[in-house]
N, C-alpha and C positions, 0 to 999 in steps of 0.2 A: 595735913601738915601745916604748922603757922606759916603766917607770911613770915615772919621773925626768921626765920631758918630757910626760906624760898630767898631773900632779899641776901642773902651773904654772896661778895662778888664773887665773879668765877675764879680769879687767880688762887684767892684763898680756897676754893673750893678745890680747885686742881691739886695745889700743892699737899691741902688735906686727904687727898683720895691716892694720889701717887704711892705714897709707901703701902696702902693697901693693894693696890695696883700688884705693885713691884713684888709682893708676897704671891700674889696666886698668878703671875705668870713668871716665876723661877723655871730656867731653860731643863728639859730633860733631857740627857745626855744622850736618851737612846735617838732623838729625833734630831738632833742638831747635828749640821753639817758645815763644812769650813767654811763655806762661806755663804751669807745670808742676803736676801733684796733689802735692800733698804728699805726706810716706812713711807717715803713719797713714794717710791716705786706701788707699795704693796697699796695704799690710797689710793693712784690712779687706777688700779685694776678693777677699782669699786666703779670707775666711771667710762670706761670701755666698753659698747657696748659687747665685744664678742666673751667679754670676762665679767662683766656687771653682775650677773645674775649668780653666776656660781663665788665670787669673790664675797659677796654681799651674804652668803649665805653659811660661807667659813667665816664670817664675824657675827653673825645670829649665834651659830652655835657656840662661839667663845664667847659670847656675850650671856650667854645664859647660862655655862661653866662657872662664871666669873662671878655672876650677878648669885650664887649659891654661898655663902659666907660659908660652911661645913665642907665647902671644896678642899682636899688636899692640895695642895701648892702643886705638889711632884709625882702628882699624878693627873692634870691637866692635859697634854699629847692623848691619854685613853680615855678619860671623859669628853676630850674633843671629837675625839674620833667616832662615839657613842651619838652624840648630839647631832653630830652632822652627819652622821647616815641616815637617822632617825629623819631627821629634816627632808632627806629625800622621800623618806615615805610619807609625808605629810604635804609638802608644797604641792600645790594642784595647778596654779593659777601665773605661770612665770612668763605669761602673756600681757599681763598687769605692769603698766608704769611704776613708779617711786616717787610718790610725794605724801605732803601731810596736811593737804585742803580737801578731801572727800570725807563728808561724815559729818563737819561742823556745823549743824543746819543749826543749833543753839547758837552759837556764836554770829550767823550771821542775823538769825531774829533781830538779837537782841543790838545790832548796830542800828535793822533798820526800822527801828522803834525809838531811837536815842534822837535827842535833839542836840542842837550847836551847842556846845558846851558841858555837852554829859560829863557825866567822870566814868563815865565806859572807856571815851575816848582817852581818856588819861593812864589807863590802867595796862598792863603787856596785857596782847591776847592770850588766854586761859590754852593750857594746856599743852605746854611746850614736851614734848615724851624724850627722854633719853635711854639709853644701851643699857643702865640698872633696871629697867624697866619692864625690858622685853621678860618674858613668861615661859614657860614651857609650853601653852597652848597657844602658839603664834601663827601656826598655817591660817588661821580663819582672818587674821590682820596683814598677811604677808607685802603688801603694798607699804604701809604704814612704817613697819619696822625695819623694811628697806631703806626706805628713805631715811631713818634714824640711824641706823649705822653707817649708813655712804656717810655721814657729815661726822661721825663721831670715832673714825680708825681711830685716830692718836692716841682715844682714850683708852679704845681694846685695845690694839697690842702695841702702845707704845712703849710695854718696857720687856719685849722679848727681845732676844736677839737671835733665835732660830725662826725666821720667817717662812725660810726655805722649804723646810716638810708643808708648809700648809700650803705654800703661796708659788713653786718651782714649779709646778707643771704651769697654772695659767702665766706665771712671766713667758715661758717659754710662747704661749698664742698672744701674749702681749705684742710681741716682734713681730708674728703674720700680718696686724692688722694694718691697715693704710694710715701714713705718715700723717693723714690730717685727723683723724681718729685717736692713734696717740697722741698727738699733741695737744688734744685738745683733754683728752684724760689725764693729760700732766697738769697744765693749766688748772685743772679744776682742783687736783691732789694741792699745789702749792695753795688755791686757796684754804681748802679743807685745813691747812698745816698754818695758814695766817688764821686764819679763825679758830684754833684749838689755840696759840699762841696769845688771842686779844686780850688786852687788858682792861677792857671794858665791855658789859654787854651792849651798849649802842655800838663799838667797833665791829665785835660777834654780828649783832644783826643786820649793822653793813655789810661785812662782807656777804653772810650768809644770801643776803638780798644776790647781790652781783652774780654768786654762784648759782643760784636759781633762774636769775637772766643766762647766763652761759648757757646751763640745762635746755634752757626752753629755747635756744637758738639753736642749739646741736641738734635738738631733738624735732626743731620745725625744719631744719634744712635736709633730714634722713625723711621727710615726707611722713614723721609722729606725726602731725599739728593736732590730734585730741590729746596725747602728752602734753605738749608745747603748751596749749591753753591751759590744763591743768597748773602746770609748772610755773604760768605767767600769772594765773591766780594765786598763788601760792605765796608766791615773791610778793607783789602788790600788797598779799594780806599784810605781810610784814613790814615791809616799806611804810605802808599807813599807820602800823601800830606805833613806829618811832617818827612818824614823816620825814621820812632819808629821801630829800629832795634830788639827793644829788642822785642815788639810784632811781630816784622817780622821772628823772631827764633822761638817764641811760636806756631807762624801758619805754618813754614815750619816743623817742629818737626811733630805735630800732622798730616798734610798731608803725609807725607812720611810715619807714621805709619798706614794708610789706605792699608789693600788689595789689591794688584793690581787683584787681583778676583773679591772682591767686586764691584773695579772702573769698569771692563770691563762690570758685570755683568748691570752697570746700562744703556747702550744698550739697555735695555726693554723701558727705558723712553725716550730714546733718541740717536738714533744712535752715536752721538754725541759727548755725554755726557763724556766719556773718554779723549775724545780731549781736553775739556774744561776743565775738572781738571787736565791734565797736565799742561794746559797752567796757572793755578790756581798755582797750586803746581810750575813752572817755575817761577813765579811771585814773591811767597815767599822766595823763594830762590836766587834773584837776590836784594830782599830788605834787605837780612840777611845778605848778603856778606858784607866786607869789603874793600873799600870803597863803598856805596851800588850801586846797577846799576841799577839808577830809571829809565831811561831812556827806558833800555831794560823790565823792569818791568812795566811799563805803557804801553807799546805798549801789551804784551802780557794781560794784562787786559782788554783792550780794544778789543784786537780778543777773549778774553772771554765773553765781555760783545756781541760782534755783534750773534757771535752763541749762548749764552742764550734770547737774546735777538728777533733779525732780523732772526735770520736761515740761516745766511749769514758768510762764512769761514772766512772773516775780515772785515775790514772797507773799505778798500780798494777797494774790489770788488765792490762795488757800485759807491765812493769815485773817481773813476779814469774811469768812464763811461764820452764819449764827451759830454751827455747833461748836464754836468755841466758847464760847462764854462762859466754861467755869476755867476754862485753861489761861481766858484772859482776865478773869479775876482776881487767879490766881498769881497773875504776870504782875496786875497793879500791886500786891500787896507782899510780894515777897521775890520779883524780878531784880535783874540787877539793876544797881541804880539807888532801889529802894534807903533810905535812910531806915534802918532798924535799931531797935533797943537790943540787948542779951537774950531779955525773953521773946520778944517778938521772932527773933531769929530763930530762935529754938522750936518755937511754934512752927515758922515757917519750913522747917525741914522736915518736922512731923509730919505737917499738909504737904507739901512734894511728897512724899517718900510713898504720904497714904494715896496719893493722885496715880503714882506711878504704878504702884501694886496691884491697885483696883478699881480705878475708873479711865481706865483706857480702853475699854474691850466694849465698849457701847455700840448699838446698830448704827450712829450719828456718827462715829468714829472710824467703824472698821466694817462697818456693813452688817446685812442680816444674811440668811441662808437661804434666803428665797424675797418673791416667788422666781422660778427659775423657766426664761422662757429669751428665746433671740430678743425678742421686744425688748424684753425690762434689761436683759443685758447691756443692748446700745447704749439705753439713757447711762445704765451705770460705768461702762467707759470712759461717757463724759469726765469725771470725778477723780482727783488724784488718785493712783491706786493705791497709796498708802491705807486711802479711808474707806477701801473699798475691799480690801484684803480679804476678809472673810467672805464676803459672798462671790468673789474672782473662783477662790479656791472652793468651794463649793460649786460653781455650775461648772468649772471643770471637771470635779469627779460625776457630777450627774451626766454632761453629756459623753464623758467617756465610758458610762454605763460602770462606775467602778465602783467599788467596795471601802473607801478608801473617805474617814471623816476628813472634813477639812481644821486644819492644827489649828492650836489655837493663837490668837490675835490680839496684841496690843499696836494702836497706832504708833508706827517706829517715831513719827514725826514730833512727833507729843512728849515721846518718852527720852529724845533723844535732847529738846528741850528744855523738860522737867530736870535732868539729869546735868545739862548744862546751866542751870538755877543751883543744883545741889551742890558742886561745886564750886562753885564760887560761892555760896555762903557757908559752907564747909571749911573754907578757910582765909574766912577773918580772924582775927585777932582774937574778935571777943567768943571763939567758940573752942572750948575744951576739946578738940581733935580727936582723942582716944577716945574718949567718952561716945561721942557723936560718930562718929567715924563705923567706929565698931558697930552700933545699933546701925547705921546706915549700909551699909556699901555689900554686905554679906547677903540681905536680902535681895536685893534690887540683881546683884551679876548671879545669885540662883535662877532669879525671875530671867534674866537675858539668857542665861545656861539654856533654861526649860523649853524658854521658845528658840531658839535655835534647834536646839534636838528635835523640838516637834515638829520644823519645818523639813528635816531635815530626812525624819522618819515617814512623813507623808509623801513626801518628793519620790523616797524608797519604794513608797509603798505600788503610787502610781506605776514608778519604770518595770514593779512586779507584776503587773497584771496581764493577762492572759498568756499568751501561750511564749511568750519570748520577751526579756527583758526589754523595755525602749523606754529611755528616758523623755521627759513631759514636753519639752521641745519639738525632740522628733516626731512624738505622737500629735502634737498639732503641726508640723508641719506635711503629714500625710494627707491627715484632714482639710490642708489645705490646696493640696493635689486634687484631691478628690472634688473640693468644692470648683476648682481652677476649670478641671475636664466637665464637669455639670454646664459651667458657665461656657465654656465654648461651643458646648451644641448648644446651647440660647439665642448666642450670638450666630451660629452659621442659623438659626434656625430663623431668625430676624431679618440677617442679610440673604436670604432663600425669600422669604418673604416678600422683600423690599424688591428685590431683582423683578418677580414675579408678577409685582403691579407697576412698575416702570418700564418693562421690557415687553415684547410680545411675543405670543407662546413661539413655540420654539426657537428661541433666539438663542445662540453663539456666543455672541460678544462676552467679552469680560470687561468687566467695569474695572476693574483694577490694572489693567494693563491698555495704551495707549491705542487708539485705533487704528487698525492697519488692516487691511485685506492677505489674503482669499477669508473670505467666510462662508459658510456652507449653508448658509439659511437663506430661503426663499420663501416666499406665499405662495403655496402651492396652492391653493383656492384660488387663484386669479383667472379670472376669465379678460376676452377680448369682446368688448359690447364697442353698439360704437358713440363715437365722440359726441355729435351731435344728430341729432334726429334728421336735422334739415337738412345734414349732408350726407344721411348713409345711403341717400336713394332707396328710401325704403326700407330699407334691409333692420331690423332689430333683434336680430338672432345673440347670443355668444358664444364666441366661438371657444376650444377649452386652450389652456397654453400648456407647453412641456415643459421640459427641462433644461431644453434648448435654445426654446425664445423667452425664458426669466435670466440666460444666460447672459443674453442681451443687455441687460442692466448692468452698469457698472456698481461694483460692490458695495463703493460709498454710500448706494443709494438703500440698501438694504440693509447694511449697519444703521440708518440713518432711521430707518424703518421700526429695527429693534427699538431704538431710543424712545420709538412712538413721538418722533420729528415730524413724522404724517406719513404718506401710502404712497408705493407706486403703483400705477394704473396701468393700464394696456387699454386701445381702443383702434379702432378703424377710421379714417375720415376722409371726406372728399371722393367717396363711391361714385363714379361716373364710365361711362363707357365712351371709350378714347377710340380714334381711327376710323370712324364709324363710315360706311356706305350705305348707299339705297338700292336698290333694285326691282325691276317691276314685279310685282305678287302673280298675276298673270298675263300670259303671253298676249293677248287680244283687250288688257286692262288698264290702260295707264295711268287711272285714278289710283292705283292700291299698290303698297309697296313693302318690301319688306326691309327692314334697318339689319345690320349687322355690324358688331363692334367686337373690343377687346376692352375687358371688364379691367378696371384702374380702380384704385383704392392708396390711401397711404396709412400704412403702419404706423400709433406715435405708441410712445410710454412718456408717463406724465408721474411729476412726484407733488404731492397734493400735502403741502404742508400745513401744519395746525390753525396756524394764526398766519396765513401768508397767500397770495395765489399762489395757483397754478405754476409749475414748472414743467417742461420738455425737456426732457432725458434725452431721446432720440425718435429720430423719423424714416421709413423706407416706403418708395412709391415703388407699388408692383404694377406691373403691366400685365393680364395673362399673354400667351402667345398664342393660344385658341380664341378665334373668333364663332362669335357665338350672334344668333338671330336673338336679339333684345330685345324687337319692335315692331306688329305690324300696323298699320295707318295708312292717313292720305299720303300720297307723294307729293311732296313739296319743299322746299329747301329750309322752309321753318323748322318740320320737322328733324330734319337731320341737323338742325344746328344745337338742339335739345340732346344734351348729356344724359342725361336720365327720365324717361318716358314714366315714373311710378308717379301713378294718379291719374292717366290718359285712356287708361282701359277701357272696353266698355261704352264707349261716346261711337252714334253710328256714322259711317263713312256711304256717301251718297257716290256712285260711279255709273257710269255710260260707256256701254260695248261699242268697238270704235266700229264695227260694221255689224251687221243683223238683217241680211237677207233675206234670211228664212222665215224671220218673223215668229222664230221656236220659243223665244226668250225673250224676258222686259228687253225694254233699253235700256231702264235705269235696273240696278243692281243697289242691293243694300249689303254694307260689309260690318262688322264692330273691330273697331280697333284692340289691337291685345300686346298682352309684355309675353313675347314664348320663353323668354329667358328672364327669371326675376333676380335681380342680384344677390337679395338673402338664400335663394335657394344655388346657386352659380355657388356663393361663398362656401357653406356648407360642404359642399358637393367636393370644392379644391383645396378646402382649406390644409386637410395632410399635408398635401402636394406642396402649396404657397407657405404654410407655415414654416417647412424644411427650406423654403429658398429665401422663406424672409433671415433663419436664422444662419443661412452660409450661402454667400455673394458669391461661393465662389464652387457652388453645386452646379453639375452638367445634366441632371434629374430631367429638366426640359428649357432646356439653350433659349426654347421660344420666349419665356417669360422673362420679361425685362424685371430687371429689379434696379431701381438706384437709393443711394442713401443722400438722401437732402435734410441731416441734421446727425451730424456725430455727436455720439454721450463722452463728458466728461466731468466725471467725480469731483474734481480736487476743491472745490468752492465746498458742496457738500458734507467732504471729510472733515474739512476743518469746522464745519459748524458740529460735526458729529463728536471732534473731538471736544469742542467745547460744552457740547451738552454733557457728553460721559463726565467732565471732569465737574460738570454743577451736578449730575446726578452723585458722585461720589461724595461732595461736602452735604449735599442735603443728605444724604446715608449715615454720614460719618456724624451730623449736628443730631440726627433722627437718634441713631446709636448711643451718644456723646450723653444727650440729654437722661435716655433713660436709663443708662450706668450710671448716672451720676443724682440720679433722683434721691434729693435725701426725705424725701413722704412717697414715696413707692407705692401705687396700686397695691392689692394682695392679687390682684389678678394679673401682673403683668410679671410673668415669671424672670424675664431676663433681669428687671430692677432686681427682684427678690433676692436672686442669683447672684450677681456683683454686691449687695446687700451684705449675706450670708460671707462671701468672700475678704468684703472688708472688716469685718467681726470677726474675723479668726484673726486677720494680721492685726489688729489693735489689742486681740485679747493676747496674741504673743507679743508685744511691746508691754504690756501690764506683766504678765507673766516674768518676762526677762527682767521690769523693773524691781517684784517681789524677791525673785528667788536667785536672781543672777545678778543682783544689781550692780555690784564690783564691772560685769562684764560689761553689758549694756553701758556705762559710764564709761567704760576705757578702751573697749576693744574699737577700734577705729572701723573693722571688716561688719561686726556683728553690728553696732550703731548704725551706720550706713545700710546695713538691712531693714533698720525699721525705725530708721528718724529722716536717712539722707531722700533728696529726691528721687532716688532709684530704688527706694525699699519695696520692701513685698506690697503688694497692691494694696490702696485701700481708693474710697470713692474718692478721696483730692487727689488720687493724680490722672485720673480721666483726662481732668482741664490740662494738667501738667502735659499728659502724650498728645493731648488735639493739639497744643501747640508747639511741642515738636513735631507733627506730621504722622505720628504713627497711627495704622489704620487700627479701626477699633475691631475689629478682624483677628487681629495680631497680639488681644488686650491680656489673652488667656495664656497664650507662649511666653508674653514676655513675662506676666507673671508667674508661670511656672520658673523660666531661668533665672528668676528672681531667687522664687525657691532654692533652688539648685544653689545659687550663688552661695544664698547665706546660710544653708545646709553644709556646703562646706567651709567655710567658715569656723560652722557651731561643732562640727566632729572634730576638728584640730582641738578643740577642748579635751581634756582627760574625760577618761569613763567618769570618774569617783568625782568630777566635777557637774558633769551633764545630770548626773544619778541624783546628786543629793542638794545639789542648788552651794552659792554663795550668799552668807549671811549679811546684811545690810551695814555698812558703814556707818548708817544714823543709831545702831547700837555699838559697833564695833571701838568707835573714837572712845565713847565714854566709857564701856567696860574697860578697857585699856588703861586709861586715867582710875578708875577704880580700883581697881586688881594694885595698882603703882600706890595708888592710897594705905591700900588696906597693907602692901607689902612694906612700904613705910613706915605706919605705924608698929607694924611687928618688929622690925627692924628695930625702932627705938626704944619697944616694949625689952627688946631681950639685952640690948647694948646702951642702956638709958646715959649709958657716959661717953659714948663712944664719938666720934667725928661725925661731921654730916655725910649724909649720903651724895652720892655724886649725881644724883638724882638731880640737886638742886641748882645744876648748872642750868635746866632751863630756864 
């Protein structure tokens, strides 16, 4: 279409379209009722939300009643009625915002490749869509034409005056909803009613502006905010296309009164998402300054639109990749901006047109079909998925073992581009439109036809295979179940491990919970040896322990044990024979005597830490109550002051018979001194006995055995060193763990990396996925995005660091990823079947087929009515 015929103002343009208007919506008598809503009234219903979606959708279908010039006037009530049931079966996606910023990735190239001064910036942004526009195939743009008719009622039915059949049942839920909700859909009706009204398109696109700030403040305070940002990109675009400073204050004002809580808070939807409203809020405030700085304010628009958009930190990062270089060739020599000749121009839509048809489908472009392996997949994740499309959908049918080729592939990014180059040189001045037009625009929306259907056919084909239909979602979200349960035996299988060599065998304790007693674990290996040599009297026997005298230990100490803190010990010391008497050995001898005592010993337990001395647990000194012959020897008071005779044996004792009459016998007598009772054997012999009274003071077993406790056990210093080690053994667990989930060069031998590996390659390859085939979704849906952009999305290795530093055990890595699953499983089934089934088609073709289709229905238009009024088309 010329600029000639785009450039006529709106008034004239109105006033020319009204009496065709007023022809094909003459009132039918069967449908009209006394009394009708007014057209504000019937306007605000388009911005409520409990009536938005259905109101919005009784003006698609009159819009495309209307937009049929062969329409009968007065029969418009049953062609309505046709269109809008049909619509029903067609809309899939009434989950989808309403705006007209998703799709434009040409439009923002080409800002941010312009310098100060371009005449880009001089130019309205390309592609303004109105209500003549809309199609009979509009379910696949249903966002887009939304948002074209919320802004353009006056123009559909502003010359009915039976409103009532179409629009009485939602006035009637009009009234349900809360007063601040209507109010604010009246507000937005009067502007829609001031901006059909404007006498200028800079008024239009003020107000238009204002009403897109309303939008996006309605819509951030009902908890949208990926609407809102939408909505705020939206407005700005326009804002900067006239620089309307004065709405460029009204949106820096209300963004800077935003939260910076709230902004970080939206992190759940999108890691992102803070970046982007800075770079939002950056924007507004470079349009508001004086003199404004559009320049710096488009670029950051633009890195807003690639990360709400692409998932990609600017334009750039794609934009400056070597496989562009015939695309960027292409850009120098026939981009906007360019200064062209008639032929030059002519040429240049030849090369787009032939760029678009047939060199978008390159392996540099869209990928190749192999080789197909986890490895080479990773790398290819890296990679916008635009460029990477063909071999995506390809190792998804290989490893879903399917039958099923992968459709075929032009780079959306490239074509959506080239196509926003065609258009704008499409209509200059110096280009014959019919001529051009016609050769143009027929092949290119077959070429967009084919690959949608083939996307659309494959999608089918996958949800067909095996024995029950499941769409490609849910079938990678199985697999991701599947991979989830793998990786939690890895993980128990690591922390089994870990327990294993930090702990000692059979140890109790739980590392994950706080220490506290009773615990059931003892060293039943424990013997009682004794203390030191030089105090057992000998004695180096061990004795065994029970159940009884390990009881003796307080618990701390054997928690403390598990830890491998160090040992408790048991031993004897201080073996000596207490009470002792002498007595003469014989009656006629008083050289020779025999000792008799009560065998003494003390009980300790000792806790024998790593890097530390010795500690005492506790001590009991037993007494026996049976005196026992210890000692025989000379008589003499040395003797009896010696505690322990081991070592005295054996040495000879010289004696003299105190009378010898007879002269039968020497005088002198030889004796060897002897131990009749040895302590090690004494021990042995009582130890049953002693060991039950060492472990109960308050046994009547044998009354005679003294027992006293000269060192009570007490824990509590212990426990807490024990708690402190549990809690370094848990971080050194959880950094052990931490590191190797998060290992991005993985061993091939360390299965648990492989595991969390495999696990974050499913969730990256369903973010690609959802960005090819759902991409409408993944862009808007606030539930499904925060599945697998926000900080909470399905697991991949960056959020390892994310949960160490909230505190979650790496234990718990596999649950939360499954509920992750779960979460946005449900979610994704709130989707229609016929949505899940067949995928949504990409907005980076969808903007331009749209303007195409408008092109090529224009020219027909003019071809058949070459005298006829302009179309009302051209109030964009």
């Amino acid at each position: 279409m010329s600029a000639t015929i785009r450039a006529i103002p709106t008034t004239i343009i109105t006033a020319m379209i009204r009496p065709m208007i007023a022809v094909c919506l003459v009132a039918t008598g069967s449908l009209a009722l006394a009394q009708s809503p007014s057209l504000q009234d019937v306007t605000a219903l388009h911005w409520l939300p409990e009536t938005a979606a259905s109101a919005r959708a009784h003006s698609v279908a009159a819009a495309i009643v209307l937009s049929h010039s062969a329409t009968d006037p007065q029969s418009f009530g049953d062609r309505w009625q046709v269109e809008r049931a049909r619509l029903d079966g067609v809309i899939t996606q009434p989950q989808l915002g309403s705006h007209a910023s998703d799709g434009r990735w040409g439009y923002w190239v080409s800002l941010t490749q312009a310098s100060d001064g371009s005449e880009i910036f001089d130019q309205p942004s390309p592609g303004r869509m109105s209500w003549t526009d809309v199609s009979g195939d509009i379910a696949l743009n249903w966002p887009l034409w939304q948002a074209v008719v919320a802004r353009q009622v006056p123009l559909i039915w502003g010359q009915r005056d039976d409103l009532d059949p179409y629009f009485g049942a939602l006035l009637e839920a009009f009234t349900q909803a809360s007063e601040a909700d209507r109010a604010h859909a009246r507000a937005q009706a009067r502007r829609v009613e001031r901006m059909h009204n404007a006498r200028s398109e800079t008024t239009r696109q003020t107000i238009e502006g204002s009403l897109l700030l309303a939008e996006a403040q309605f819509q951030w305070d009902r908890g949208e905010h990926l609407n809102s940002a939408w909505l705020v990109l939206e407005g700005l675009m326009w804002v900067a296309d006239r620089s309307d400073q004065q709405n460029a204050r009204f949106y820096a004002a209300w963004l800077a009164s935003l939260p910076e809580s709230a902004i970080r808070a939206l992190r759940s939807t999108d890691i992102n998402f803070p970046v982007i409203m800075a770079l939002l809020i950056d924007s507004a405030n470079h349009l508001s300054a004086s003199p404004p700085e559009r320049n710096a304010a488009q670029q950051k628009l633009a890195s807003a639109y690639a990360r709400l958009a692409l998932f990609v930190s600017n334009p750039a990062s794609y934009l400056d990749q070597p496989v562009r270089d015939q695309m960027r060739g292409l850009q120098a020599d026939c981009g906007p901006g360019v200064d062209l000749t008639q032929q030059a121009l002519l040429d240049c839509l030849a090369r787009i047109s032939e760029t678009l048809m047939n060199d978008l489908a390159s392996e540099e472009l869209v990928g190749a079909t192999g080789p197909l392996s986890m490895e080479f997949l990773a790398r290819e994740l890296d990679l916008v998925s635009w460029q990477r499309a063909r071999y995506l959908d390809s190792y998804i049918n290989w490893s879903l073992g399917g039958q099923c080729p992968a459709p075929t592939w032009v780079n959306a990014l490239e074509w959506n581009l080239g196509s926003h180059w065609l258009l704008d040189l499409a209509n200059r001045d110096v280009v014959d439109s019919a001529v051009a037009q016609k050769a143009l625009w027929p092949p290119l929306l077959a070429q967009a036809s084919d690959l949608s259907q083939a996307n659309r056919q494959w999608l089918d084909c996958v949800t067909g295979m095996g024995g029950e239909r499941q769409d490609l979602i849910s079938r990678l979200l199985a697999i991701q179940v599947d991979e989830l349960d793998r990786l939690e035996g890895h993980i128990e299988q690591a922390s089994e491990r870990f327990y294993s060599d930090v702990t000692r065998p059979g140890a109790d304790i739980n590392l994950d919970q706080p220490v506290s007693t009773p615990t059931t674990y003892r060293n039943q290996a424990l013997r009682v040896g004794p203390c030191d040599a030089s105090r057992a009297c000998g004695s180096r026997v061990e004795l065994p322990a029970d159940e009884a005298l390990l009881a003796l230990v307080p618990d701390g100490y054997w928690l403390a044990e598990q830890l491998r803190l160090g040992e408790v010990s048991f031993c004897y010391d201080e073996v000596r024979w207490v009470d002792r008497m002498q007595a003469p050995a014989r009656h006629n001898d008083s050289g020779v005597a025999n000792y008799t005592g009560r065998l003494s010993f003390d009980f300790k337990a000792h806790f024998q830490p790593v890097e530390s001395e010795q500690a005492l647990i506790l001590s009991r000194r037993l007494v026996s109550g049976e005196r026992k012959d210890y000692f025989f020897g000379p008589a003499d008071a040395e003797n009896l002051a010696i505690d322990c005779p081991h070592g005295m044996e054996g040495q000879p004792i010289r004696s003299e018979l105190s009378t010898n009459a007879s002269d039968l016998v020497p005088d002198r007598l030889t004796y060897f001194t002897s131990v009749p009772t040895a302590a090690s054997a004494y021990l042995l012999s009582q130890w049953p006995k002693w060991r039950a009274r060492l472990a109960d003071v308050s046994t009547d077993e044998d009354p005679l055995t003294e027992l006293e406790v000269t060192h009570t056990p007490d824990d509590a210093v212990i426990l807490i060193e024990a708690e402190r080690a549990r809690l370094a053994l848990i971080d050194r667990r959880e950094r052990a763990l931490a590191t190797r989930l998060a290992n991005l060069e993985a061993a091939a031998d360390d299965a648990l990396a492989q595991s969390m590996e495999e696990v974050s390659i499913i969730s990256r390859l369903l973010r690609r996925v959802m960005e090819l085939h759902y991409s409408p979704i993944i862009r808007q849906d606030d539930g499904i995005r925060a599945g697998l952009a926000g900080d909470s999305g399905l697991l991949t290795r960056e959020d390892i660091r994310i949960s160490r530093d909230r505190g979650v055990p790496m234990a718990k890595i596999a649950a939360v990823g499954k509920e992750r699953v779960r979460a946005f499983e449900g979610h994704w089934l709130q989707w229609p079947v016929a949505v899940r089934e067949q995928g949504l088609w990409m907005p980076e073709f969808h903007w331009p087929e749209a303007l195409m289709t408008a092109e090529v229905a224009a020219e027909a238009a003019a071809v058949a009515e070459p005298s006829g009024p302009p179309s009302a088309r051209d109030e964009r």
